[in-house]
N, C-alpha and C positions, 0 to 999 in steps of 0.2 A: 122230711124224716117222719112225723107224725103221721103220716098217709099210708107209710110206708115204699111209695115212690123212691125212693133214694134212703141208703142208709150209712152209716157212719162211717163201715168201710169200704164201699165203694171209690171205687178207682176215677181221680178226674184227672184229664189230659190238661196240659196247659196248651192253648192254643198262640198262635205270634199275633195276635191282641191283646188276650192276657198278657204274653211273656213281655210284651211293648209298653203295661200301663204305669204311668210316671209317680210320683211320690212315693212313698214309704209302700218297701214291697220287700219279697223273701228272694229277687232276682229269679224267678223261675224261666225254666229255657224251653225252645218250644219242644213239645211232644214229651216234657218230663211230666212223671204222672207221682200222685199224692193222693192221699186216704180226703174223704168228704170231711172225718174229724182234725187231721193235719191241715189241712186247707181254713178249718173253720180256725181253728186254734190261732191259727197264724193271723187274720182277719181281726179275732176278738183281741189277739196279747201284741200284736204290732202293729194293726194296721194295714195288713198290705191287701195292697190295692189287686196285686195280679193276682192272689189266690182269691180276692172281691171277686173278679170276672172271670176268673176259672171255672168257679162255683154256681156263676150269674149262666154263663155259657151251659156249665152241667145241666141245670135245672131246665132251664126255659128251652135250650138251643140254642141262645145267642143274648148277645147282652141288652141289646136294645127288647127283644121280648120280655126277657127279667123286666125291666124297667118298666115295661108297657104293666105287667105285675104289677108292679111296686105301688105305680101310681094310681091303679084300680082300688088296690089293700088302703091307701091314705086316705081314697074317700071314702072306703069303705069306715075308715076311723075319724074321718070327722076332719081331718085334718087340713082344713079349709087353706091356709097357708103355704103348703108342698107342691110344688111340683119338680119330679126328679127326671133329671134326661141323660145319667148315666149311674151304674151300682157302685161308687167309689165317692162319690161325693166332692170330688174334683170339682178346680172349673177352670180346667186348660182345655177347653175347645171352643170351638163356634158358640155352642149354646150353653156356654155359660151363664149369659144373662137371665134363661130360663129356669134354670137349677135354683129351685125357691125353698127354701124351708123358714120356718120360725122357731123359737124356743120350747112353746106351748108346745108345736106339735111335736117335736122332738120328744117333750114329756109324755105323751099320747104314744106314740109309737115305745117308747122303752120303758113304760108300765104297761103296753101288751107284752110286750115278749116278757118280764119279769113274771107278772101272773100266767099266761099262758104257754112258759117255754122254760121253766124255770134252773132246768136243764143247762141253760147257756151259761149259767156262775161256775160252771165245773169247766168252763175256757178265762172266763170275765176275770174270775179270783187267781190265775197266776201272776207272779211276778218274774219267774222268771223260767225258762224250759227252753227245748231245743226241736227242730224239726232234721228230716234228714238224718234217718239215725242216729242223731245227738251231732252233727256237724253244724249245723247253721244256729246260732244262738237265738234265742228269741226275749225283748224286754218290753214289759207292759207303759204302754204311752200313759198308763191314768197311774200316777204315781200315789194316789189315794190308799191303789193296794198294800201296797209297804208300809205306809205310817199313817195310816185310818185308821183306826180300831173299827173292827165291822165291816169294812168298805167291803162290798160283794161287786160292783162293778160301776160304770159299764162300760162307756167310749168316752174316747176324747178324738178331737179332730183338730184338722187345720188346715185353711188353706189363705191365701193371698187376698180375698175378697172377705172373707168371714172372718178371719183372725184367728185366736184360737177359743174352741169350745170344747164343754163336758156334759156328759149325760149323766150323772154321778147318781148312786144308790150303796143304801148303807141295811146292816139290821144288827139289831141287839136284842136281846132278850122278846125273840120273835116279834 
């Protein structure tokens, strides 16, 4: 979006890998299309995973391209720790074992996007919204939002192997 390559309302297709990917997702069907902002939205306040590779597919062409990104951008940040082998953070496939991150780097990656994307708090800060013209509900996984005082975002996850995590960020009085 910064490039301007892609903008907020651009139209993304959902492909039948997206429409296929498991965990916490908005059910997207294949060839149903969504704004680049409805898709982030959905990512930042649920989680889901198929609007992750909807988005992953728009940008790059395909997910595993995203990815080949992703893990360029973590050494680019230092983030000695990461390695990603899909944009969902799953680790229901073969290479799971490889899907590496650590805490540190986690806080490296979500104080870049804080300072340099700071944009993403106007997804991060909902608790609650709908996508599909107000049909499909949508409720933020970081329940910080609702009874934090401050709480501006960011992710929480989960999965089978990791447990559950948060990336949590707050501000008060700047």
């Amino acid at each position: 979006i910064d490039s301007g390559k892609i903008g907020w309302e651009d139209t993304v297709t959902a492909s039948e890998a997206a429409a296929a990917k498991g965990g916490s997702q908005i059910y997207l069907k294949v060839g149903e299309t969504m704004s680049v902002a409805e898709m982030l939205k959905s990512v930042a306040v649920s989680s889901a995973n198929d609007c992750a590779c909807a988005l992953a597919e728009h940008i790059a062409g395909s997910e595993s391209a995203f990815v080949e990104r992703m893990n360029i951008r973590a050494g680019q940040l230092k983030m000695f720790d990461t390695h990603f082998v899909n944009c969902t953070g799953l680790d229901d496939d073969e290479n799971a074992k490889d899907h590496l991150t650590s805490a540190h780097d986690i806080a490296i990656m979500s104080r870049e996007l804080m300072v340099h994307h700071p944009d993403i708090t106007k997804f991060t800060t909902i608790w609650m919204d709908t996508v599909r013209n107000g049909t499909f509900g949508l409720a933020n996984t970081n329940k910080l939002i609702r009874f934090y005082p401050g709480a501006i975002g960011l992710k929480t996850g989960y999965t089978a192997k990791a447990g559950f995590c948060l990336s949590a960020c707050a501000q008060r009085e700047n």
